[in-house]
N, C-alpha and C positions, 0 to 999 in steps of 0.2 A: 504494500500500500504506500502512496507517496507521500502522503501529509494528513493532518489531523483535520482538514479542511475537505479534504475528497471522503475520507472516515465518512464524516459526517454527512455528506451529501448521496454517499452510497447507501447507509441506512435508511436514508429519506424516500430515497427511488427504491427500495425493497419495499417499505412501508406501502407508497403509491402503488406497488404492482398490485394485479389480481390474482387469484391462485393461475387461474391459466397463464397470464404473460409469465409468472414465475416459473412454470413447468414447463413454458414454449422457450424461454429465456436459456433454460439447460440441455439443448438439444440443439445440431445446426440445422439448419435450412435448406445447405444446397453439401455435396460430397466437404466444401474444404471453408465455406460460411456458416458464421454462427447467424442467429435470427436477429432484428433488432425489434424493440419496442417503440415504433413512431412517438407514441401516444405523449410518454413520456421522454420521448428526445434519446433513446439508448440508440447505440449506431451498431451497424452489426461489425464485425472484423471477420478478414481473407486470413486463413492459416496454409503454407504451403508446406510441402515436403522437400527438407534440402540441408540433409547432412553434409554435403560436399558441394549445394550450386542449388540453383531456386528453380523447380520443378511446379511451373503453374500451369494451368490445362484453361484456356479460355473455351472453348468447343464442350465436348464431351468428357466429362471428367470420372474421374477411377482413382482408386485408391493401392492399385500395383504395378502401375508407370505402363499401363497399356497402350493408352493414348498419346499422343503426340503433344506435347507442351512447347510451349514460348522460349526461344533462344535465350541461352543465358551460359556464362563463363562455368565449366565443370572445373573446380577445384581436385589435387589431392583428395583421394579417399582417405579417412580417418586412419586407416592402416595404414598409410604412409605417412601421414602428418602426426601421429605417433611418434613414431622412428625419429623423427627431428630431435625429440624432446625438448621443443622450443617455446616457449611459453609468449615468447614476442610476436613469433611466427602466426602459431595457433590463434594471437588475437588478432594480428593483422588480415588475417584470412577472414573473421569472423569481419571486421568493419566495413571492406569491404564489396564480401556478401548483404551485409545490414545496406549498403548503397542500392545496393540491385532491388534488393524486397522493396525498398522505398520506391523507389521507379516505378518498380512493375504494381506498387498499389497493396502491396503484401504487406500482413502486421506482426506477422508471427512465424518463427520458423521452430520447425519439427525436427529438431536436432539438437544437439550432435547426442549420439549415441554414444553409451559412454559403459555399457555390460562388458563384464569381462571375458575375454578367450579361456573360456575351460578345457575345450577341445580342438585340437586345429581343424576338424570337421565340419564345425558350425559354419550354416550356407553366409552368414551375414556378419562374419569375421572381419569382411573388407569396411563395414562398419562402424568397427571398435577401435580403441586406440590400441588397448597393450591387455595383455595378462596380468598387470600389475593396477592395484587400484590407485597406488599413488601416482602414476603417471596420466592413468584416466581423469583421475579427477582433477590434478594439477592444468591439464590441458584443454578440461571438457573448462572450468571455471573461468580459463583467460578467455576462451572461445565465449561463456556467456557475459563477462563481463564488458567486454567490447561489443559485441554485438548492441545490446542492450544502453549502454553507453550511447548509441548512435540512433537508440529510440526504436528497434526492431525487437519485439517480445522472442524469447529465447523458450524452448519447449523438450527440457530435456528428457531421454528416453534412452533405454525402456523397464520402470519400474516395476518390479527385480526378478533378479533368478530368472531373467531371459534368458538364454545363453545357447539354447540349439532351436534348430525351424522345425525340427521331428514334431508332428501333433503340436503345434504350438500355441493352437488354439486348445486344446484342453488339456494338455499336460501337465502334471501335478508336481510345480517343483519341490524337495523337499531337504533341503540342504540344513544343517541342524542348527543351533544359535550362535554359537561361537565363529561357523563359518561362513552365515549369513553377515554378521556386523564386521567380521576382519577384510574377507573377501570380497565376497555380490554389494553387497551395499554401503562400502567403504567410499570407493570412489561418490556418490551421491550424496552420502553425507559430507563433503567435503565442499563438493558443488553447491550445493544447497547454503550453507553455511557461510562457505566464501564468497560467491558469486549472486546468491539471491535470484534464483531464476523466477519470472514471473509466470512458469508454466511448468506442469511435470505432466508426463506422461503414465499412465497406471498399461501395464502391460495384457499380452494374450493373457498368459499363463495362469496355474493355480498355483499358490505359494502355501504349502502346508493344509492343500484341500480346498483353497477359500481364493476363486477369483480375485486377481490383482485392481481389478476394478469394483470389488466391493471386499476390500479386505479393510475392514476399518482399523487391524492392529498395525498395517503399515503407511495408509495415506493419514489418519489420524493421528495413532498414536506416536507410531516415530516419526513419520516425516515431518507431522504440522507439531506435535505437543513436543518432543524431544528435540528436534532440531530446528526450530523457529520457521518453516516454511510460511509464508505469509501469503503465495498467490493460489494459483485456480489449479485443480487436477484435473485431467484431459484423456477421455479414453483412448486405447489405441483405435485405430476404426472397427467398429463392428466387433470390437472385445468387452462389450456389457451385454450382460444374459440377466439378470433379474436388474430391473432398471429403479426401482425401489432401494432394494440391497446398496445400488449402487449412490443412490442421493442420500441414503440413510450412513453410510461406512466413509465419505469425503471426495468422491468424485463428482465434480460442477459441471463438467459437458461431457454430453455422450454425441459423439462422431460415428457415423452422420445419423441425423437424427430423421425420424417421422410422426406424424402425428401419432400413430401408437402408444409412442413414447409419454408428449405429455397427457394424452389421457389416462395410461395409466398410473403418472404423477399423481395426476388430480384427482384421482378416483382413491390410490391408498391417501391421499391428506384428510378425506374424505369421510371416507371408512375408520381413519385412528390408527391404519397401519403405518402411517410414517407422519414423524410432528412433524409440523409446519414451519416450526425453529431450524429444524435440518436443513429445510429446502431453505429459507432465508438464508442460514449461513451460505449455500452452496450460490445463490445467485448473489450472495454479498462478493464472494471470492473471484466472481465471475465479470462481474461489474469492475472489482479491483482491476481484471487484466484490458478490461475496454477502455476504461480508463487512462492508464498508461498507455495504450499504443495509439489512443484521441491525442494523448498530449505531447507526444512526437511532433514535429513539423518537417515532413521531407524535403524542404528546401535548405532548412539547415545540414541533415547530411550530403544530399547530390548536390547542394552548393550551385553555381550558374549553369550546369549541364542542365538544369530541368526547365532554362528560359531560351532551350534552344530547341531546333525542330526535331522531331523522334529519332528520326535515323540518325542524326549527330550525335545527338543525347548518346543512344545505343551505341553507333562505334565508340565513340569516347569510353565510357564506364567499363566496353568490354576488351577495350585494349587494356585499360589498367589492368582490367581484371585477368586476362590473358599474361601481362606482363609477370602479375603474382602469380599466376599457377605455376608459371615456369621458374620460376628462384623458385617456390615452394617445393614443386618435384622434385628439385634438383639439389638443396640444400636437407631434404628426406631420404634421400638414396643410399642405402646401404652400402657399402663397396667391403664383400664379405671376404676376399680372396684378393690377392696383388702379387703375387710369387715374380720376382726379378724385378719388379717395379715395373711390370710392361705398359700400366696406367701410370700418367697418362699417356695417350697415344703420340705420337712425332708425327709432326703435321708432314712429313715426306714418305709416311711408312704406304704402302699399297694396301688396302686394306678390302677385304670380301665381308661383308654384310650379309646376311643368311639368315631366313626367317619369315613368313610371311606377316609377322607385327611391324616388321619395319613399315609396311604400307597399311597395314590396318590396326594401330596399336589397342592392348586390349586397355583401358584406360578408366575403369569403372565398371561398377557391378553392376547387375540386373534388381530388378523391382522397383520400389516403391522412391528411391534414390538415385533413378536414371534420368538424367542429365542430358539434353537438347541441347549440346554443346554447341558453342556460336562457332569457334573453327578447332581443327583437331588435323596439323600437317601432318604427311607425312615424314618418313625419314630420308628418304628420296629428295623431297621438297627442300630439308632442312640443309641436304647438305649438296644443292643443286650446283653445279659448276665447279666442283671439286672432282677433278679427273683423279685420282688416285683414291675413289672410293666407289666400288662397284658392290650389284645388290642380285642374289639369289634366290629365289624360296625356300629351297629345299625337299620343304611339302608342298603336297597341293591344299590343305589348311591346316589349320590349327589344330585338327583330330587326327586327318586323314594324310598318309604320307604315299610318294611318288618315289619309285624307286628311281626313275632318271631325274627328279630336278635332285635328288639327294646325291646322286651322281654328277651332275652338276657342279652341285653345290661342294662337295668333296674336293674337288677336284680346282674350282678357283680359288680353294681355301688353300690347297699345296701350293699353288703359286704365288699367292699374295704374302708380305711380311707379316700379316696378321688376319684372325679371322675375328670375324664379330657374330653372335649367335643372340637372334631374339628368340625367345621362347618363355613358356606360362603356361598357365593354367585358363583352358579357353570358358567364356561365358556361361558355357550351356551344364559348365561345372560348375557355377560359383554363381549361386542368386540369394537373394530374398526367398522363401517357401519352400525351399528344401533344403540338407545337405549337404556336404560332399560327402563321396563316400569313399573317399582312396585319398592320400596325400601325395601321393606317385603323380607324376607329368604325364601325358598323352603317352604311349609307347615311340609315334614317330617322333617325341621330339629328343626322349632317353636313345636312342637309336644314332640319330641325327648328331647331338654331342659325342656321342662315342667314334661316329666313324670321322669328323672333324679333326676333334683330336687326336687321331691316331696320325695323322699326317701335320698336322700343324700345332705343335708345340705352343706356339704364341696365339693360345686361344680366347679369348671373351666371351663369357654368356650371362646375359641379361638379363633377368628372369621379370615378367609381367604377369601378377597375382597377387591375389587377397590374404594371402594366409601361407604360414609353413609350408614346404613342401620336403619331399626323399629327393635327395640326390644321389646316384649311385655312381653318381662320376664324378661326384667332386674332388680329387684327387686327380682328374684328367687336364682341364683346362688351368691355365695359368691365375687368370683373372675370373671372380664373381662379382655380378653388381647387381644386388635387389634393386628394382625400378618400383615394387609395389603396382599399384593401381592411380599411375600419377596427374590424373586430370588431363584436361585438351593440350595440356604444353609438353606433354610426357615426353615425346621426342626429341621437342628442344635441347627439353632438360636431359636427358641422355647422353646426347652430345656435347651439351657444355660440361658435364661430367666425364667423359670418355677424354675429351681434348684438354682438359684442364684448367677452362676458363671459372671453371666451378669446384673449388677442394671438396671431395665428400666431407659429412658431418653428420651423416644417420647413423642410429644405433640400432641395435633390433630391441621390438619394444615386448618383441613375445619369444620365446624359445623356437628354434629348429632340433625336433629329436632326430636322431638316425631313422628312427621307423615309426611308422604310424604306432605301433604295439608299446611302444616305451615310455609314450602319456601317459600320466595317470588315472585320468577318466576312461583310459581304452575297453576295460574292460568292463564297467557299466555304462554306455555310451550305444543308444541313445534311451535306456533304459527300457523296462518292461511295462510293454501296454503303453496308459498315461502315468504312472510311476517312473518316478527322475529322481533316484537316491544322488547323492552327494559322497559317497565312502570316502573319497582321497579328503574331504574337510579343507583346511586349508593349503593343504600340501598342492597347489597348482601352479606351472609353469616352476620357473624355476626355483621357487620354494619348495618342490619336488626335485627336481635335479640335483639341486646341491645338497639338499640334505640325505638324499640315497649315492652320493657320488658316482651319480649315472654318466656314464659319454653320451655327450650331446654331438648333432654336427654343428651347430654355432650357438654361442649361447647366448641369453638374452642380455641387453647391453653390447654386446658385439659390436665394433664397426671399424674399421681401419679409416688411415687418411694419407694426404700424400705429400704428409710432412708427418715428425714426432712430437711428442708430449710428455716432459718427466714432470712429478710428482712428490713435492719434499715440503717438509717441516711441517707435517700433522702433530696439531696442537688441539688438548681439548681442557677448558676453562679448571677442571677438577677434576679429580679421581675414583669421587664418589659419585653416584645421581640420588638427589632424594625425590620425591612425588614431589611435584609445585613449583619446581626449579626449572631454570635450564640452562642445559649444557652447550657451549658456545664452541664452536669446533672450527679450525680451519686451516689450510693446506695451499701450498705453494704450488701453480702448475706454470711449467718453462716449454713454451713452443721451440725446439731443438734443432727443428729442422729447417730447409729453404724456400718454405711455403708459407704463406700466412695462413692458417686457418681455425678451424671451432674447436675447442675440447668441449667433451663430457667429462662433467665433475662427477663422479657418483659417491653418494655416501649408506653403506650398509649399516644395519646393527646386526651384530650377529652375536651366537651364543650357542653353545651346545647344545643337539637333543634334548637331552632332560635335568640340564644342570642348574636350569630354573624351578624344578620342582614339577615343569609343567611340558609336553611334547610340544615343541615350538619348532619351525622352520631353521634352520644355521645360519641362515642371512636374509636379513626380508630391505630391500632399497628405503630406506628414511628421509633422502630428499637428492635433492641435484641440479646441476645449473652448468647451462652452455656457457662458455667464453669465447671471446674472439681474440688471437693472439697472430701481434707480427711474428716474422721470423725472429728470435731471439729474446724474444718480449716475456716477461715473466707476472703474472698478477696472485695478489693471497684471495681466494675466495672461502668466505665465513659463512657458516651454518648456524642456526640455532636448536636443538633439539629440545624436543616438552616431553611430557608425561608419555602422550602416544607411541614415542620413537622407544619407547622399551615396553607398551604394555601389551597386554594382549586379553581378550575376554572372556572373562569368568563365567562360564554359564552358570555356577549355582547362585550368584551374587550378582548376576545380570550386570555388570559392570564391567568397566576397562580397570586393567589392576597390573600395579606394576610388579612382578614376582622378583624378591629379592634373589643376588647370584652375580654373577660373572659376563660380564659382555665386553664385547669388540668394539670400538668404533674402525670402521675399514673405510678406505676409499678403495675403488676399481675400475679397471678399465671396462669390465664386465661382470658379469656376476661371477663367475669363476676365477679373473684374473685379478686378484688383490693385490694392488703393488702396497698400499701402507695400511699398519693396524695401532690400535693402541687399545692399553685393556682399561675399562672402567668397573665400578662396582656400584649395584645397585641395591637401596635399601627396600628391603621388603615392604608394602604397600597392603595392609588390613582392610579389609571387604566387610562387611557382614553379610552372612548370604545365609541366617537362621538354621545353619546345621549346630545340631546338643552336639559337647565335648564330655568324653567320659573316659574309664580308663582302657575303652577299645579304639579312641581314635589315633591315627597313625603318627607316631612322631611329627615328621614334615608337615604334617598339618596343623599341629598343635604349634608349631613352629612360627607360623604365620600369624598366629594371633600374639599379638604385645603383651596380653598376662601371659598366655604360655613359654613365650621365647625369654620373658625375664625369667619365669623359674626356671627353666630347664637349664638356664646358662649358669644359673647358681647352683645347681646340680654333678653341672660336666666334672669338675675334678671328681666324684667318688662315681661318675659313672666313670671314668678313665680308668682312675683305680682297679676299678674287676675288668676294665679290658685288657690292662695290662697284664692281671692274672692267667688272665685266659690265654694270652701269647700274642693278642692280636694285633698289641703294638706294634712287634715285628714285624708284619707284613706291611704295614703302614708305612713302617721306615722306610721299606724297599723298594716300593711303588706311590706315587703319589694318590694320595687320599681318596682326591675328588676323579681320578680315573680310575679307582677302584671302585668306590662308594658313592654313583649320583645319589640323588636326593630320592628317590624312589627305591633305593633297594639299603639293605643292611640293617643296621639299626633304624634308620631313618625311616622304612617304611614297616618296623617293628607296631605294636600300642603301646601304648602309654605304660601298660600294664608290665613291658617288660622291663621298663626304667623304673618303676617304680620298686619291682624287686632286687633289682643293680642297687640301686639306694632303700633299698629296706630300714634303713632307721629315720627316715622322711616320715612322720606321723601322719597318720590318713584323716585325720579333722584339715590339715593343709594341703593335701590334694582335694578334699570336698571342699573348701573354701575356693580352691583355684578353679575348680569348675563351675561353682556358682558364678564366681567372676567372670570365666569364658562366656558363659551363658545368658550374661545378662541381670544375673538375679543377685549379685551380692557387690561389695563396693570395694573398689579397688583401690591396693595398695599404693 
């Protein structure tokens, strides 16, 4: 809500409504408009689809990009603007876009997507930013704060436990608590929080049995009462099934709507089945978002373009907009592989091109986020009048292979100083409403690389796709370069990357495993029936990798460059962490080499398995931050770490809690490659979470509570004592404690009951007083 002056004038227009304009009020009118109320001056607003580029349908409209829409600039898909990890980037793309929706008459956009990659399979991967929620939400937040900033309503999605197309209208997601609040709805809470989106989207899905669009424990409880949400919830289209449920649990519009709809509003208001206070608040919420995007003025963001004639207007906005997709794509590109440094390329080397993307790049996903891109060159185009750069198919498409153009195509690969190879994953793999079902590339294009580089050593291959893929030749070609899904400039951007005009600076924002089978959603993936258990919990992406020290083929954070980066004088403010403090950390990074370009800072916390008492990932990413550095240039980048960066969630205490123990702070090149560490210590963090303390509860637990950890600490000499008896000291001596002894096993996950007979002349009226105290019922010392 914007001020205490619209407050007030929004309850007044609620008061004025009638039940019906109140129940026509929460339903659109047409597929992508909401209704207005003349009567009393409400205006209706245009919502479009456009995670990557504004997808508006003036004709005939649909809600799965069937139809033909309005030219407009196709941005980066989120899967490559990811990879950036660029938070200036990610807003710059969003303002932008916020120009075009202004133009085109648009108040609202339906994005950005911001679910996490649980499996590389999910059809709508090319979607999402990363597997990591702190990157999602770091990037989904600058994306909505810029947008929003320039007066276009921001409409983030898709709330929660989205995460595959399998059934995804009735599938029951069921991911447990602890990994619903670290993982799926990490990022969203961040967003929310930092960003203030005046829109969220309630998803297909069931989250624990109970539609996401009438689940009132998460559009109410957490999103709007826990984490301060203040605007309108927004169904996804044609994802409300009981439309009551859905006014009654926090959802203000259902997309797209029909008269059905508000009769049967007004019929339960009617009846007593739904108070009348619900539907107020929902068209309060509702009104809040009309509101905001009335008091927009699009002149102030398209600035003098909109005093000129349409066609002008339009080239103008779409050459900017063009100009950004292209640094965008091209400052997201991974560059996975550089073996002899054959990138960049020597503008005199002869170079065979091979690929049928080079002339039709694949540049965006299918569905609901397809993009009428105003122009989209080829690579042919791009590199017109350069005699020393010839172009082959190979195949005859992107599925289907020709054994002579691959013949061909072999064959000016042996002749030229280099070979360049496009290839991906084609369309008809990678949408919105379904799956993928294989990680593997077409077979002619796994074919196509092998017999390439069998004859040409100095090879390149570019990979065009939404998500992970198997490589089984990665060991063949010299050079790798993720292209992702790079919007209409993809190409450009390729070759300002290939020729050097452009340093990579992408990271990988999601894990590459060797095999589809080595995820660890593989094996319950896509679940049974409408049943979507969760077993891996938070162990996803590379939270699983490194804590199973799996081989990966590139791991997340990955990205070479074509210059170096060291890494010195990691400092962190103190050695302890207590709850409520924070730890101020920061690291020297030196550009080494003859290039100017970006580093990734990354900062982990990491910590053993179970050396916090609790099964915890070995390293989960805490924050991070691009630089830009000349050749030889050195800057300190500071961190601040809170509470969050060590805690993790309690399910019996429903809380974040910080488990006392041993932690890292690391920086890395990637999640596997740790060039600096430093150890911190953290103070145990008390919960109440109403579990009785008696003399079965286990050490370690009794531990965690502040009466129990004072006595037991005035205990330890004569529990020592009979350890020493027993000989146990000795082995202690020999191997370190904490590698013999987590906190889960030995004495520590003993009861009470066995320390009590260690210290047998401890009076048992002072273990009943200390459990009253644990408990609540007696007064502490």
């Amino acid at each position: 809500m914007s001020d205490h002056t619209d407050r007030e004038r929004i309850k007044e227009l609620t008061a004025q409504m009638t039940l019906e304009e109140k129940a026509s009020l929460c339903s659109g009118e047409t597929t992508f408009r909401t209704k207005a109320v003349e009567r009393l001056g409400i205006a209706s607003i245009e919502l479009a689809d456009g995670p990557h580029g504004l997808r508006r349908q003036v004709g005939a409209q649909d809600f799965m990009g069937k139809n033909e829409s309005i030219p407009a600039t196709c941005f980066p898909a989120e899967c490559a603007l990811g990879s950036s990890f660029d938070k200036a980037l990610a807003a710059e793309v969003a303002e932008t876009m916020a120009e075009q929706w202004k133009a085109a008459g648009v108040q609202v956009i339906l994005g950005p997507g911001i679910n996490i990659k649980r499996s590389p399979l999910c059809g709508r991967n090319f979607e999402y930013y990363s597997e990591d929620p702190l990157v999602s939400g770091t990037l989904g937040a600058a994306f909505v704060k810029a947008a929003q900033e320039k007066g276009i309503g921001v409409c983030l999605k898709h709330f929660a436990a989205n995460n595959q197309e399998c059934r995804r209208r009735t599938e029951n997601s069921q991911p447990d608590e602890r990994t619903m609040r670290e993982i799926y709805a990490s990022a969203f809470e961040k967003v929310v929080k930092e960003a203030k989106p005046w829109s969220v989207m309630a998803s297909y899905n069931r989250i624990n049995g109970v539609y996401a669009t009438e689940n009132a424990d998460y559009l109410k409880t957490l999103l709007r009462d826990e984490w301060g949400f203040d605007g309108a919830v927004v169904s996804d289209w044609a994802a409300v099934h009981d439309r009551t449920a859905a006014v009654r649990s926090g959802c203000a519009l259902t997309m797209p709507g029909d008269a059905a709809h508000d009769n049967e509003i007004v019929e339960a208001v009617r009846e007593g089945r739904l108070d009348e206070k619900e539907l107020d608040a929902r068209c309060e919420e509702l009104l809040g978002l009309i509101f905001r995007c009335a008091g927009s003025d699009a002149k102030e963001c398209a600035g003098d373009c909109l005093e000129k004639s349409a066609p002008e207007c339009e080239d103008e906005i779409f050459e900017r907009g063009h100009a950004l997709a292209r640094r965008a794509a091209a400052e997201s590109m991974v560059l996975l592989k550089n073996e002899g440094n054959i990138l960049p390329l020597s503008p005199r080397a002869r170079i065979a091109v091979i690929g049928t993307f080079a002339k039709e790049p694949r540049y965006q996903g299918s569905g609901s986020s397809r993009v009428n891109a105003w122009r989209v060159p080829s690579l042919p185009e791009v590199t017109a009048g350069m005699e020393n750069v010839r172009y082959y198919d190979g195949t005859l498409s992107d599925v289907q292979e020709d054994k002579e153009k691959r013949k061909e195509a072999v064959a000016a690969a042996k002749d030229a100083d280099v070979a360049v190879i496009l290839a991906g994953v084609p369309s008809v793999m990678e949408s919105e409403g379904f799956d993928r079902w294989t990680m593997k590339l077409p077979e002619c294009w796994n074919e196509l690389i092998e017999a390439v580089c069998a004859v040409q050593p100095k090879t390149v291959v570019v990979l065009e796709n939404g998500g992970a893929v198997e490589m089984p030749w990665a060991n063949r070609p010299a050079a790798i370069l993720e292209a992702y899904l790079g919007g209409e400039a993809v190409n450009e951007a390729i070759w300002d990357v290939l020729t050097g005009r452009i340093n990579p600076s992408g990271h990988l924002a999601e894990t590459f495993p060797l095999r589809l089978e080595d995820n660890p959603s593989y094996l319950f993936w896509p679940g049974e029936g409408d049943r979507v258990e969760y077993p891996e919990g938070v162990f996803v992406g590379y939270r699983y990798y490194t804590s199973k020290k799996a081989e990966v083929l590139f791991p997340f954070g990955h990205g070479l460059s074509y210059t170096s980066f060291a890494y010195s004088d990691l400092t962190v403010s103190r050695n302890t962490y207590k709850a409520g403090e924070k730890l101020k950390v920061s690291v020297n990074v030196k550009n080494t080499g003859e290039r100017a370009g970006r580093a990734l800072v990354q900062l982990y916390v990491g910590t053993s398995l179970g050396d916090t008492g609790v099964r915890r990932p070995i390293r989960e990413l805490r924050a991070f931050e691009k630089i830009f550095l000349e050749p030889g240039e050195s800057k300190k980048v500071e961190f601040q770490l809170d509470r969050r960066a060590f805690s993790y969630w309690d399910k019996e205490a429903h809380g974040w809690r910080v488990a006392g123990g041993s932690y890292e702070i690391q920086i890395g090149r990637s999640a596997e490659d740790i060039v600096l560490r430093r150890a911190v210590e953290a103070e145990a963090e008390y919960l109440p979470d109403g579990r009785q303390y008696d003399i079965m509860t286990p050490v370690c637990d009794a531990l965690e509570h502040p009466e129990g950890k004072a006595f037991l600490e005035k205990l330890m000499p004569r529990v020592n004592a009979v350890i020493s008896r027993m000989g146990m000291d000795k082995a202690q001596e020999t191997m370190p404690y904490k590698e013999l002894m987590p906190k889960n096993m030995g004495l520590m996950a003993e009861p009470l009951q066995t320390v009590m007979r260690m210290a047998s002349d401890v009076p048992e009226s002072e273990w009943k007083a200390l459990f009253e105290r644990m408990n609540g019922k007696g007064k502490a010392e």
